[in-house]
mmCIF file of the N, C-alpha and C atoms, coordinates in Angstrom:
data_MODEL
# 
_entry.id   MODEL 
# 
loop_
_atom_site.group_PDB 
_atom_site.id 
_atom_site.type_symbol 
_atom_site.label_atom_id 
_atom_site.label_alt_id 
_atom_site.label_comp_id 
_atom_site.label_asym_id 
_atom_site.label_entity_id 
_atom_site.label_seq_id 
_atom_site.pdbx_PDB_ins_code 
_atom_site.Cartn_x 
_atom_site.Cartn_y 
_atom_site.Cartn_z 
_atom_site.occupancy 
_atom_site.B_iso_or_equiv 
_atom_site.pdbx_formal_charge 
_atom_site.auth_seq_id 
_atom_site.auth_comp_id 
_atom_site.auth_asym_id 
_atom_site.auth_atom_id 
_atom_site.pdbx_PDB_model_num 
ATOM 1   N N  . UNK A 1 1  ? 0.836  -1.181 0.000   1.00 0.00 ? 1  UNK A N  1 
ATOM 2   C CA . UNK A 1 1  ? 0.000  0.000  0.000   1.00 0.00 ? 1  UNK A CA 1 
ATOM 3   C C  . UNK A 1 1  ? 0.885  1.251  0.000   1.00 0.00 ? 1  UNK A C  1 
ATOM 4   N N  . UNK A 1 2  ? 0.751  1.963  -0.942  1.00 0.00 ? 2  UNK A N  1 
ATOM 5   C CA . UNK A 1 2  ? 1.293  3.451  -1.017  1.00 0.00 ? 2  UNK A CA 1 
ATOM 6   C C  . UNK A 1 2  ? 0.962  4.182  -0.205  1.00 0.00 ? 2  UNK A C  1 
ATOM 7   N N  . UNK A 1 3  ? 1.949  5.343  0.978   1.00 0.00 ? 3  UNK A N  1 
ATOM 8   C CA . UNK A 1 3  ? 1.507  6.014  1.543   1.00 0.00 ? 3  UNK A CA 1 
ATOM 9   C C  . UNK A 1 3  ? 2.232  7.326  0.924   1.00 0.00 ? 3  UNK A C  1 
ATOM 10  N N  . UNK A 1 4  ? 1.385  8.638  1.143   1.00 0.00 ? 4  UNK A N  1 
ATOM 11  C CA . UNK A 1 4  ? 2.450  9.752  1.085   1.00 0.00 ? 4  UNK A CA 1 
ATOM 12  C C  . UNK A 1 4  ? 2.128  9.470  -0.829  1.00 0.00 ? 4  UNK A C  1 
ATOM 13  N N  . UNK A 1 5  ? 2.854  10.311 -1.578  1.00 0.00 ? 5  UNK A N  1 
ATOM 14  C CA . UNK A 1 5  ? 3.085  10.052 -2.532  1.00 0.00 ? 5  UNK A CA 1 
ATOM 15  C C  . UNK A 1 5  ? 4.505  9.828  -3.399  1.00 0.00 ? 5  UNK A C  1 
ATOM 16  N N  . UNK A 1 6  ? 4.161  9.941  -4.731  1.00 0.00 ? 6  UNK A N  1 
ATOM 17  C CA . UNK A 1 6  ? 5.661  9.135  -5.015  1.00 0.00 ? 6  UNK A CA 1 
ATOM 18  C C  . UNK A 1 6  ? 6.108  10.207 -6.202  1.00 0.00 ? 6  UNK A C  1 
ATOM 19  N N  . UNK A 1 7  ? 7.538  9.626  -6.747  1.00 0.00 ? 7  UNK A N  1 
ATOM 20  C CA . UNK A 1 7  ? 8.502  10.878 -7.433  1.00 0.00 ? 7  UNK A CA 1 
ATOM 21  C C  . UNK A 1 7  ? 7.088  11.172 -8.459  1.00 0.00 ? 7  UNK A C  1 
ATOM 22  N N  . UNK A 1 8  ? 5.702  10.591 -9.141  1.00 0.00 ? 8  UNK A N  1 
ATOM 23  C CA . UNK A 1 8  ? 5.333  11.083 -10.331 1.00 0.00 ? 8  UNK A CA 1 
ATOM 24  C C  . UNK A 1 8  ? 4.321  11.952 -9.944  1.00 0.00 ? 8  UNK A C  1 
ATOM 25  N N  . UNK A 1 9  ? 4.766  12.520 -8.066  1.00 0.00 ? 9  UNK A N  1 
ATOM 26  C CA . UNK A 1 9  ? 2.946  13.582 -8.049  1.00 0.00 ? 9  UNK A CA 1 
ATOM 27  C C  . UNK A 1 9  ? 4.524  14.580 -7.357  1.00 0.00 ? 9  UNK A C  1 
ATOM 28  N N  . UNK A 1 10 ? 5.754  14.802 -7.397  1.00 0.00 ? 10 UNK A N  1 
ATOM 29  C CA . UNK A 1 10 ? 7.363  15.354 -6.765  1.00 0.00 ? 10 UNK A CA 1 
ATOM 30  C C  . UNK A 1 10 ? 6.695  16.679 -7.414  1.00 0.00 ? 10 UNK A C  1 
ATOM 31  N N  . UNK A 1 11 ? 7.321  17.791 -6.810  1.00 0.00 ? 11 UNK A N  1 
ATOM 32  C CA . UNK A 1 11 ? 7.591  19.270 -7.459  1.00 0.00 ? 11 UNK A CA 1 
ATOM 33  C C  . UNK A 1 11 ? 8.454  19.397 -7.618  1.00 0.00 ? 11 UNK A C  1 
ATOM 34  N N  . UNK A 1 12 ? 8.865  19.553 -9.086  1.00 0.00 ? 12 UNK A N  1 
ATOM 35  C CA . UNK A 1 12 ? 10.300 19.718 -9.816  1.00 0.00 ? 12 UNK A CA 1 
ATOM 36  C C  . UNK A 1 12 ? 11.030 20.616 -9.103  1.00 0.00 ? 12 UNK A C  1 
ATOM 37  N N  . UNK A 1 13 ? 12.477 20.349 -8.603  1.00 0.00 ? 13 UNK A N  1 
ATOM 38  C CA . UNK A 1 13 ? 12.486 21.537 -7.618  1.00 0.00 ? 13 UNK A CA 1 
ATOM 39  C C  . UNK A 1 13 ? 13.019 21.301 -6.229  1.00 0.00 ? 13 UNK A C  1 
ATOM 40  N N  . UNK A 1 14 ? 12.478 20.454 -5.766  1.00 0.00 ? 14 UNK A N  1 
ATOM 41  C CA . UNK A 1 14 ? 11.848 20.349 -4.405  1.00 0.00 ? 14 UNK A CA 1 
ATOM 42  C C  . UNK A 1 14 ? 12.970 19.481 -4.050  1.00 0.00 ? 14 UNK A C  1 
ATOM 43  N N  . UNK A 1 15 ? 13.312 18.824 -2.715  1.00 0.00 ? 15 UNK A N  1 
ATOM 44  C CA . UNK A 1 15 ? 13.924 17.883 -2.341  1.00 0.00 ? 15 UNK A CA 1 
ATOM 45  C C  . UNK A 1 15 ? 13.085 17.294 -1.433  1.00 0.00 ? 15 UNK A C  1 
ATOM 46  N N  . UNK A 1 16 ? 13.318 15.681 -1.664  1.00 0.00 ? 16 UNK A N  1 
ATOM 47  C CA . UNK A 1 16 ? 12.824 14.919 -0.651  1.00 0.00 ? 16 UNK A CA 1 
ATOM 48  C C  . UNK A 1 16 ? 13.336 13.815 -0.045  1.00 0.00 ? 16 UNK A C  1 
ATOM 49  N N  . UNK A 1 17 ? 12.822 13.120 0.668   1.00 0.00 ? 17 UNK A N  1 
ATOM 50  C CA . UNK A 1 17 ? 13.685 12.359 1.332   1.00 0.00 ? 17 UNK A CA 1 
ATOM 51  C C  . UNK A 1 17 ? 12.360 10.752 0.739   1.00 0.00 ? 17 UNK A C  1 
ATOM 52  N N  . UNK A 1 18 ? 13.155 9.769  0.508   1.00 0.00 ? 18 UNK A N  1 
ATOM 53  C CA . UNK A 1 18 ? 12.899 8.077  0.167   1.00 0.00 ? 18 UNK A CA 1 
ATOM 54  C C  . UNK A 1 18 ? 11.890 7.324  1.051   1.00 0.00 ? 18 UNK A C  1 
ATOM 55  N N  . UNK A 1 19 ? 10.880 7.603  1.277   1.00 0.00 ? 19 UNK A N  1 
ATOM 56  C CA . UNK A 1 19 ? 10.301 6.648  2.355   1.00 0.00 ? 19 UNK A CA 1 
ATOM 57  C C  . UNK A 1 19 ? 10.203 5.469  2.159   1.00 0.00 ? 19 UNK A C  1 
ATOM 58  N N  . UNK A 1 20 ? 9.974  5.177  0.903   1.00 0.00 ? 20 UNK A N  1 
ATOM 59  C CA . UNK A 1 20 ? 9.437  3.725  0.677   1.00 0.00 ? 20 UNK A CA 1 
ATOM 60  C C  . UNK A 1 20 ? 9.593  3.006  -0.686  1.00 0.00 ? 20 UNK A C  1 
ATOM 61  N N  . UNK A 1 21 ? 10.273 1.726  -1.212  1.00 0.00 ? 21 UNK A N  1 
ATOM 62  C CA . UNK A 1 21 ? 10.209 1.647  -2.762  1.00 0.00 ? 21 UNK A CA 1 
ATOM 63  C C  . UNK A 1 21 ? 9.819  -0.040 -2.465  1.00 0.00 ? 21 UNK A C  1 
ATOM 64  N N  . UNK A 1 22 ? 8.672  0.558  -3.949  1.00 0.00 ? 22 UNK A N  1 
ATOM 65  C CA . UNK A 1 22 ? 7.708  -0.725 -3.990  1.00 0.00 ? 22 UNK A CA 1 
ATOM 66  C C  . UNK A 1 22 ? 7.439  -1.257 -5.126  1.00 0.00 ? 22 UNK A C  1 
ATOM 67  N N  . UNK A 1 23 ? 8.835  -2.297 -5.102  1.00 0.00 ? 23 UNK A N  1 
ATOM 68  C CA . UNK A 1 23 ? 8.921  -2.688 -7.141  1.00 0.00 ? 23 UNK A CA 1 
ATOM 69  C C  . UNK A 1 23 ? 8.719  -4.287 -7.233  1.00 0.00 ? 23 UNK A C  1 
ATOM 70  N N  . UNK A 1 24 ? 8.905  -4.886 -6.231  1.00 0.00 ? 24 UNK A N  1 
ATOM 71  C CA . UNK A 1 24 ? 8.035  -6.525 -6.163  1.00 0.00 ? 24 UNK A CA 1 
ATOM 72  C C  . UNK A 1 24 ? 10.009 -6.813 -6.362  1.00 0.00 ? 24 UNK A C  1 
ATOM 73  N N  . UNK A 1 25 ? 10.761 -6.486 -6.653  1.00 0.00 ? 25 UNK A N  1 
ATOM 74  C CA . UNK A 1 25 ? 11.861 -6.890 -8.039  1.00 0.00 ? 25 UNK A CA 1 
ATOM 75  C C  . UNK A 1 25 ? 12.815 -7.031 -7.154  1.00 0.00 ? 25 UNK A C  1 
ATOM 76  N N  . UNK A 1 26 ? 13.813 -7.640 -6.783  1.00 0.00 ? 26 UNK A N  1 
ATOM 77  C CA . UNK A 1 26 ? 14.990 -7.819 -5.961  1.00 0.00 ? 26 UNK A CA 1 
ATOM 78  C C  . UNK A 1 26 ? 16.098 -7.349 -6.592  1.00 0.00 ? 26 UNK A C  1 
ATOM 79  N N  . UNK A 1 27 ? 16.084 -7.454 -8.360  1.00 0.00 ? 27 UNK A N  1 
ATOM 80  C CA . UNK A 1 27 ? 17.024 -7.270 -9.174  1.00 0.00 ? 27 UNK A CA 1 
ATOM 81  C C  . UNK A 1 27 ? 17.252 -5.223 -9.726  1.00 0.00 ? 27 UNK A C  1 
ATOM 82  N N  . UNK A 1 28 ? 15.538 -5.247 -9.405  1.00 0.00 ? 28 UNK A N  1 
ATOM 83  C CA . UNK A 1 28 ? 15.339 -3.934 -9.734  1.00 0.00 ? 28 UNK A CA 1 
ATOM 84  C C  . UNK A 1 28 ? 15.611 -3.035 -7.784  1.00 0.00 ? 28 UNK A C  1 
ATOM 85  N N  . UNK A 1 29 ? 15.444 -3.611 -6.815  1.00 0.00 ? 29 UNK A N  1 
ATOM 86  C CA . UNK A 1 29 ? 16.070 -2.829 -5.689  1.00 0.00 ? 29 UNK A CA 1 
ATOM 87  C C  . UNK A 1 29 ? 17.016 -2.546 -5.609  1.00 0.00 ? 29 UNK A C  1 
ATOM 88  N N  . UNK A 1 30 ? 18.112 -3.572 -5.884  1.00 0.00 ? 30 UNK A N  1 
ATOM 89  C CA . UNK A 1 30 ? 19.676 -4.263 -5.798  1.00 0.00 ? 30 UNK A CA 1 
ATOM 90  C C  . UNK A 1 30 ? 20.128 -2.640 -7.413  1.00 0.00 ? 30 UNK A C  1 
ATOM 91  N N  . UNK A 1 31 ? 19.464 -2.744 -8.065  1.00 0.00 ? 31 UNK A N  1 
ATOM 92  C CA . UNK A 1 31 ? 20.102 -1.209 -9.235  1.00 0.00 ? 31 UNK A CA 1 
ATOM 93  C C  . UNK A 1 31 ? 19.911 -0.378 -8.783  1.00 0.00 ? 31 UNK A C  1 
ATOM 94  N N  . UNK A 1 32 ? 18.545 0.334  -8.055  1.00 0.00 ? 32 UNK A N  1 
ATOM 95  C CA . UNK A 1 32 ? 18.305 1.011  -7.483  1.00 0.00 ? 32 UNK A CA 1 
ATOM 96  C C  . UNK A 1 32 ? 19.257 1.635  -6.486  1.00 0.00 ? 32 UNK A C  1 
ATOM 97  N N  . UNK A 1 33 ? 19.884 0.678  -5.604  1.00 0.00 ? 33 UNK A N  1 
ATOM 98  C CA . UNK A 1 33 ? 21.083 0.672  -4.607  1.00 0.00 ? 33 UNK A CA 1 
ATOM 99  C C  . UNK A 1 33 ? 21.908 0.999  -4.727  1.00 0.00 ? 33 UNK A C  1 
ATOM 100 N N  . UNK A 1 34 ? 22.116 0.708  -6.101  1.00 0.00 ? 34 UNK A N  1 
ATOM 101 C CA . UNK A 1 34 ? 23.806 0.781  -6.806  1.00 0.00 ? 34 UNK A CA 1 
ATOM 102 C C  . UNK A 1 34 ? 23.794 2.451  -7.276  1.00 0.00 ? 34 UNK A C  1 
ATOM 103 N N  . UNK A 1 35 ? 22.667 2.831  -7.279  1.00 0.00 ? 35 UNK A N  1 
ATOM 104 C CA . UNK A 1 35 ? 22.504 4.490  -7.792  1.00 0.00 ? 35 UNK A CA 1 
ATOM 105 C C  . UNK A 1 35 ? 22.395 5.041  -6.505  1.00 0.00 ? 35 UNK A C  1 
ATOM 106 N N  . UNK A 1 36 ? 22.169 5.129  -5.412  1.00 0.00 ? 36 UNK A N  1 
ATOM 107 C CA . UNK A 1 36 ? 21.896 5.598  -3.707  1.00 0.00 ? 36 UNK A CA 1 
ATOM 108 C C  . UNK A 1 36 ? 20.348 6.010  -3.866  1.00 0.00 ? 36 UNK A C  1 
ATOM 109 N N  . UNK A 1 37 ? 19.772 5.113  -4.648  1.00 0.00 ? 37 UNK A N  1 
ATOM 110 C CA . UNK A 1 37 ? 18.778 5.447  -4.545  1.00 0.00 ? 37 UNK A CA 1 
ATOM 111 C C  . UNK A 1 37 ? 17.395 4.227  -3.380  1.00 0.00 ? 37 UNK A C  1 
ATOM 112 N N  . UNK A 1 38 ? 17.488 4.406  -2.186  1.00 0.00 ? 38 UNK A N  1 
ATOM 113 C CA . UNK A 1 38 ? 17.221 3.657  -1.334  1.00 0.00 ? 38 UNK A CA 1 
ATOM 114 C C  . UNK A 1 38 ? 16.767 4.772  -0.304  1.00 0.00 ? 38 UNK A C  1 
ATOM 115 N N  . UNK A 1 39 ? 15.833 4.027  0.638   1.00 0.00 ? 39 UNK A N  1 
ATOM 116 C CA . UNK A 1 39 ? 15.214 4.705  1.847   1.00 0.00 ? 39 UNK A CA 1 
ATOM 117 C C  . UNK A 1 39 ? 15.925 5.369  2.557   1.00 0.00 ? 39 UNK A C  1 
ATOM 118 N N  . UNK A 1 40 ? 15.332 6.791  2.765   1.00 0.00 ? 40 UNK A N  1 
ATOM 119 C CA . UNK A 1 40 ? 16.133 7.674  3.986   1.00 0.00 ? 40 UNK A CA 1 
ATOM 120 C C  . UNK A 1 40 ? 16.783 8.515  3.403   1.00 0.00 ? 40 UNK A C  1 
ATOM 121 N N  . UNK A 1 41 ? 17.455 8.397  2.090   1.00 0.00 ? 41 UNK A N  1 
ATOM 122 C CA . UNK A 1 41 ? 17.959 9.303  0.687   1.00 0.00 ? 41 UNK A CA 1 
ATOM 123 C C  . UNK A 1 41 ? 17.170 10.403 0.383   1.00 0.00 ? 41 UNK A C  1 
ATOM 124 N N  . UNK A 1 42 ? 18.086 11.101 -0.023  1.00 0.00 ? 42 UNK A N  1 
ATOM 125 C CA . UNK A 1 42 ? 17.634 12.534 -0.502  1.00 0.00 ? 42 UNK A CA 1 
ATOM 126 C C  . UNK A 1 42 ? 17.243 12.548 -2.104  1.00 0.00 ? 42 UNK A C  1 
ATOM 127 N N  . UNK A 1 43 ? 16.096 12.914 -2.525  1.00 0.00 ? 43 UNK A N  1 
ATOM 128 C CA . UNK A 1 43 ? 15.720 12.688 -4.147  1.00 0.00 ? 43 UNK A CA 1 
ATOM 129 C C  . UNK A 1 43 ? 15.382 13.907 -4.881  1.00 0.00 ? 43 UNK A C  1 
ATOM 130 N N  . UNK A 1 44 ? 15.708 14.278 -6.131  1.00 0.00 ? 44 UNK A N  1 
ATOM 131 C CA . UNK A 1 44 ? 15.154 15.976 -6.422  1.00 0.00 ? 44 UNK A CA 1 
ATOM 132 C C  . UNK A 1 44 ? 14.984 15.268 -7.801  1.00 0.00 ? 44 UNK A C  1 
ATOM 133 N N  . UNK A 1 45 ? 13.441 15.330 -8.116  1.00 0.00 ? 45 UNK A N  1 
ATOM 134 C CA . UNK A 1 45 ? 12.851 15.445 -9.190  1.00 0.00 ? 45 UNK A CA 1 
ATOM 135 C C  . UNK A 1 45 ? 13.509 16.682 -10.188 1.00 0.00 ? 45 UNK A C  1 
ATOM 136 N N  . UNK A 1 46 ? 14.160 16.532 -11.260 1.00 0.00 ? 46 UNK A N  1 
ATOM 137 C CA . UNK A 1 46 ? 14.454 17.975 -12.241 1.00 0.00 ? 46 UNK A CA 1 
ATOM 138 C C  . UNK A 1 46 ? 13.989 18.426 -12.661 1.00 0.00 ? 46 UNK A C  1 
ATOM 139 N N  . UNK A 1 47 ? 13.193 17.115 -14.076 1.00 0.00 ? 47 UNK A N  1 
ATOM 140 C CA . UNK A 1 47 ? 11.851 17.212 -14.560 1.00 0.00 ? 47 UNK A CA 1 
ATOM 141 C C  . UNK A 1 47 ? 11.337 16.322 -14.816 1.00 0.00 ? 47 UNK A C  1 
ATOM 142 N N  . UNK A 1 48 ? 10.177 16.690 -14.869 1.00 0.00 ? 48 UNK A N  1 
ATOM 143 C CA . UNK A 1 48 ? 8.973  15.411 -15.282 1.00 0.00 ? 48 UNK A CA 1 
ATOM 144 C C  . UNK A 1 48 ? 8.935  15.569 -17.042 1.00 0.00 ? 48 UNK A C  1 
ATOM 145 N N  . UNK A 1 49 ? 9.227  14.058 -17.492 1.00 0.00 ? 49 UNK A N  1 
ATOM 146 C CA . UNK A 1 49 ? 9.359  14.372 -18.691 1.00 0.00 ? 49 UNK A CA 1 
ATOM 147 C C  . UNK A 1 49 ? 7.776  12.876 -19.095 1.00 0.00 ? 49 UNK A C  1 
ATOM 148 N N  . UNK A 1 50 ? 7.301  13.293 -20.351 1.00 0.00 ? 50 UNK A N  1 
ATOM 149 C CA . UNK A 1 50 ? 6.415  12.420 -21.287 1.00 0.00 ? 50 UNK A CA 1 
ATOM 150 C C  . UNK A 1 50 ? 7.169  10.824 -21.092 1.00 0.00 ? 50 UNK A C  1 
ATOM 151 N N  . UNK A 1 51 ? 6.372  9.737  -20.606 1.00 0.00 ? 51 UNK A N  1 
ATOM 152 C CA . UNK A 1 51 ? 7.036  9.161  -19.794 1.00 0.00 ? 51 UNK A CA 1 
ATOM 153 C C  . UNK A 1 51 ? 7.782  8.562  -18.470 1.00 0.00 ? 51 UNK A C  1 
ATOM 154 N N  . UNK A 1 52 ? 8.326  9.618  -17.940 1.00 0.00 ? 52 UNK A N  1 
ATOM 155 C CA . UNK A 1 52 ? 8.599  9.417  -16.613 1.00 0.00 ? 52 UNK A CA 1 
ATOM 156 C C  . UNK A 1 52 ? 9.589  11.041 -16.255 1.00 0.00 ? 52 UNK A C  1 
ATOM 157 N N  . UNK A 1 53 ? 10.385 10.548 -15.569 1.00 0.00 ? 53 UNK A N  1 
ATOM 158 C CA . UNK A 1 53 ? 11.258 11.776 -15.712 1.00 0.00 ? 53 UNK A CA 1 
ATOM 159 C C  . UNK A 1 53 ? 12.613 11.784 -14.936 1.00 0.00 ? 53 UNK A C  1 
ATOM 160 N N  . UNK A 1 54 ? 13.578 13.144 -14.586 1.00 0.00 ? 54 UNK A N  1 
ATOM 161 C CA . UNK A 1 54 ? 14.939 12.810 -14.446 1.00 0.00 ? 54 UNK A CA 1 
ATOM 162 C C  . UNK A 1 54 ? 15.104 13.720 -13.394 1.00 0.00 ? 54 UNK A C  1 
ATOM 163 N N  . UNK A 1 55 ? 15.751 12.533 -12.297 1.00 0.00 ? 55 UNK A N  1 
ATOM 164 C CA . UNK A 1 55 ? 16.222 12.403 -10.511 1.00 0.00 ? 55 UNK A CA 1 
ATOM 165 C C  . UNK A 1 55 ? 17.270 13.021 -10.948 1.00 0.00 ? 55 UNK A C  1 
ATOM 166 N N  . UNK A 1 56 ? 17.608 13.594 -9.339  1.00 0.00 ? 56 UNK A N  1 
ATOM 167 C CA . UNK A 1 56 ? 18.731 13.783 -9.195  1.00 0.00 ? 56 UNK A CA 1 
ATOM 168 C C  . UNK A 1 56 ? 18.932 13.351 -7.858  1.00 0.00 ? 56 UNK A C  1 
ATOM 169 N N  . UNK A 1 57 ? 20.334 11.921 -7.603  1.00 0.00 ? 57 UNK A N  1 
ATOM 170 C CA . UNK A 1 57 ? 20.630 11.654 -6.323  1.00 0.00 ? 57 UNK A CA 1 
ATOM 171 C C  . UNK A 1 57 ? 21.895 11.539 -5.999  1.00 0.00 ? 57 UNK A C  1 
ATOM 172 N N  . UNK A 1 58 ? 22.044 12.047 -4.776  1.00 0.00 ? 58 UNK A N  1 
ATOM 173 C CA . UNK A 1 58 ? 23.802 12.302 -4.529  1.00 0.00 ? 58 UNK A CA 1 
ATOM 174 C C  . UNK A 1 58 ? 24.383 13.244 -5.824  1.00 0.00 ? 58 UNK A C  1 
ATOM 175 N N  . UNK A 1 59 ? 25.272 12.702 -6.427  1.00 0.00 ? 59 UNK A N  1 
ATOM 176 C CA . UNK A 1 59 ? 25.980 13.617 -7.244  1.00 0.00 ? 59 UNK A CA 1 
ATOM 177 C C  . UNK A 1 59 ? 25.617 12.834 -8.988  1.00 0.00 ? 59 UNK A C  1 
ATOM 178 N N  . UNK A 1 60 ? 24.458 12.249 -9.111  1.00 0.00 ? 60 UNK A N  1 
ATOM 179 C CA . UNK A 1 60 ? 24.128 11.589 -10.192 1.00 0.00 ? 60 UNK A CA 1 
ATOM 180 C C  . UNK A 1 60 ? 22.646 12.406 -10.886 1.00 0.00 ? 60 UNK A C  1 
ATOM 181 N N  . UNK A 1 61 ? 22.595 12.121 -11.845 1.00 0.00 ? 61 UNK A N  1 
ATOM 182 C CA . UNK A 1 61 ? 21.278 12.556 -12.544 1.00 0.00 ? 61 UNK A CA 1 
ATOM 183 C C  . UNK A 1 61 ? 20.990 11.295 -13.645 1.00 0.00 ? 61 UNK A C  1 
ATOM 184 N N  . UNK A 1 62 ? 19.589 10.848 -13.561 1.00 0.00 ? 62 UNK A N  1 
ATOM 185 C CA . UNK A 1 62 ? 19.176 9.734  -14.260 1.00 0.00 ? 62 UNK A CA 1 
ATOM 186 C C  . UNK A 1 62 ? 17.624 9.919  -14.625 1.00 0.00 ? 62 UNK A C  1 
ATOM 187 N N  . UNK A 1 63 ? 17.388 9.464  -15.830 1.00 0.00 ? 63 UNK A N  1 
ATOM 188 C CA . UNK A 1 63 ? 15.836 9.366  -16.131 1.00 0.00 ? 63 UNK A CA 1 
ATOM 189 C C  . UNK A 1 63 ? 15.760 7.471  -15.635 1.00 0.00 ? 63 UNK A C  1 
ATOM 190 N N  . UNK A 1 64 ? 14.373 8.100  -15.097 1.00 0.00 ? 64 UNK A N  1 
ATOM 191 C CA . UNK A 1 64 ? 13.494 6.809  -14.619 1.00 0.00 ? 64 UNK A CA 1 
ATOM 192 C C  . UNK A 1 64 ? 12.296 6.907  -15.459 1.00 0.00 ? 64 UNK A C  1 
ATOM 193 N N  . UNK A 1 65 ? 11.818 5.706  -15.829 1.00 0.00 ? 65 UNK A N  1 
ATOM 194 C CA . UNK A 1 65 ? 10.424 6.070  -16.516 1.00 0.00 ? 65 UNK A CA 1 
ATOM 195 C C  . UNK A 1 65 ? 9.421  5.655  -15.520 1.00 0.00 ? 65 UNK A C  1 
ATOM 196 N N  . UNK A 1 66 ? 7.968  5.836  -15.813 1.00 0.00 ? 66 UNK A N  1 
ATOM 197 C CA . UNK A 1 66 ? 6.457  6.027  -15.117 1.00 0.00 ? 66 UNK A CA 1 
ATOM 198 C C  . UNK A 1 66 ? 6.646  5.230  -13.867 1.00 0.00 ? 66 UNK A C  1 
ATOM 199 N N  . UNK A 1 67 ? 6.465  3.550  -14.341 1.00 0.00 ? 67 UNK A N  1 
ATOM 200 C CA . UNK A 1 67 ? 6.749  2.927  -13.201 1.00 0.00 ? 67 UNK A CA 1 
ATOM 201 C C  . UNK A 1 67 ? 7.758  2.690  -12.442 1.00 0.00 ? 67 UNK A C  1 
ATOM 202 N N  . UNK A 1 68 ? 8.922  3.191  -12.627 1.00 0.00 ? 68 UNK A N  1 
ATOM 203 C CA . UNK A 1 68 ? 9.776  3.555  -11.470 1.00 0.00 ? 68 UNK A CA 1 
ATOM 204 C C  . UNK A 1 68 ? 9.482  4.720  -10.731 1.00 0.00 ? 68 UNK A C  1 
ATOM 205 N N  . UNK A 1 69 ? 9.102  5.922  -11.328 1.00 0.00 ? 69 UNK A N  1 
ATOM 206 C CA . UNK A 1 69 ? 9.029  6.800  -10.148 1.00 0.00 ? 69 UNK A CA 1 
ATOM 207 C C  . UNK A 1 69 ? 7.366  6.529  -9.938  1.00 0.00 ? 69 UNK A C  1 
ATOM 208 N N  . UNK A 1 70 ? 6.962  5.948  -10.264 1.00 0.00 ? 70 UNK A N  1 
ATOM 209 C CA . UNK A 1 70 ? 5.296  5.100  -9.130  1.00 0.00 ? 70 UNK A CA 1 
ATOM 210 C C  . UNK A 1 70 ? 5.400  3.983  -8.043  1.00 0.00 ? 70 UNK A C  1 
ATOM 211 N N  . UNK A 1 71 ? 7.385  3.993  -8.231  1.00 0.00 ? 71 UNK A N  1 
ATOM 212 C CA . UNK A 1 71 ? 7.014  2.788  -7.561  1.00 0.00 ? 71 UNK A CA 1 
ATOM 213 C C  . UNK A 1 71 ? 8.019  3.574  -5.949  1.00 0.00 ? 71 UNK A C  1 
ATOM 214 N N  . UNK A 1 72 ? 8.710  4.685  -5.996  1.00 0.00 ? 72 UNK A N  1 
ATOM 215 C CA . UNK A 1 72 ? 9.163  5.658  -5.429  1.00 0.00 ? 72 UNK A CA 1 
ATOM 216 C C  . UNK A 1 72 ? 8.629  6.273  -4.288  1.00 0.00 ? 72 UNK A C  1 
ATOM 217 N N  . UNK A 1 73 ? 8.351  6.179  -3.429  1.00 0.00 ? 73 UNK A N  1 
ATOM 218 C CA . UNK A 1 73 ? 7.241  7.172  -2.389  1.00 0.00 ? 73 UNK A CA 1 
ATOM 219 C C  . UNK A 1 73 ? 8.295  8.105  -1.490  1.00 0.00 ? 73 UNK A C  1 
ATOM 220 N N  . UNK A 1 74 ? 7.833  8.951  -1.916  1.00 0.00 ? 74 UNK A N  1 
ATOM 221 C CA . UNK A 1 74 ? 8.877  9.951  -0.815  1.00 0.00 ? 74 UNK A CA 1 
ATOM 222 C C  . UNK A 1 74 ? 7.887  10.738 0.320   1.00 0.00 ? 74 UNK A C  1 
# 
C-alpha cells in the first residue's frame, strides 16, 4: 500500500527524502542501490518528462520512466 506520494505527483524543484520503494523486483532494488537510490535518501525530481522523468541523487542525474518513479514514495 502506497503512503504519502511518489517521485510522479514530486515538485520539480523540491527535495525529498525516500520513504518507501515498492517494485516486487529484488534485481530492480539491488540497481536502485547501486545508484543511492534507497530509503532515507535525498531525491530531487528535475523534470517530469512524457514518460517518466529525471532524478537527481547524490551527485548523479538519471531518467526513470512512469513505473519507477510510481514505484518511489517519498
Amino acid at each position: 500500500m502506497v503512503h504519502g506520494m511518489t517521485l510522479r505527483d514530486a515538485i520539480e524543484g523540491e527535495e525529498y527524502i525516500i520513504q518507501q520503494i515498492i517494485t516486487g523486483d529484488d534485481e530492480l532494488n539491488a540497481f536502485l542501490f547501486t545508484l543511492g537510490c534507497y530509503v532515507g535518501e535525498a531525491i530531487t525530481v528535475i523534470a517530469h518528462r512524457k514518460g517518466g522523468c529525471t532524478v537527481s541523487i547524490k551527485d548523479g542525474r538519471y531518467n526513470i520512466d512512469s513505473q519507477l518513479a510510481d514505484a518511489i514514495v517519498v
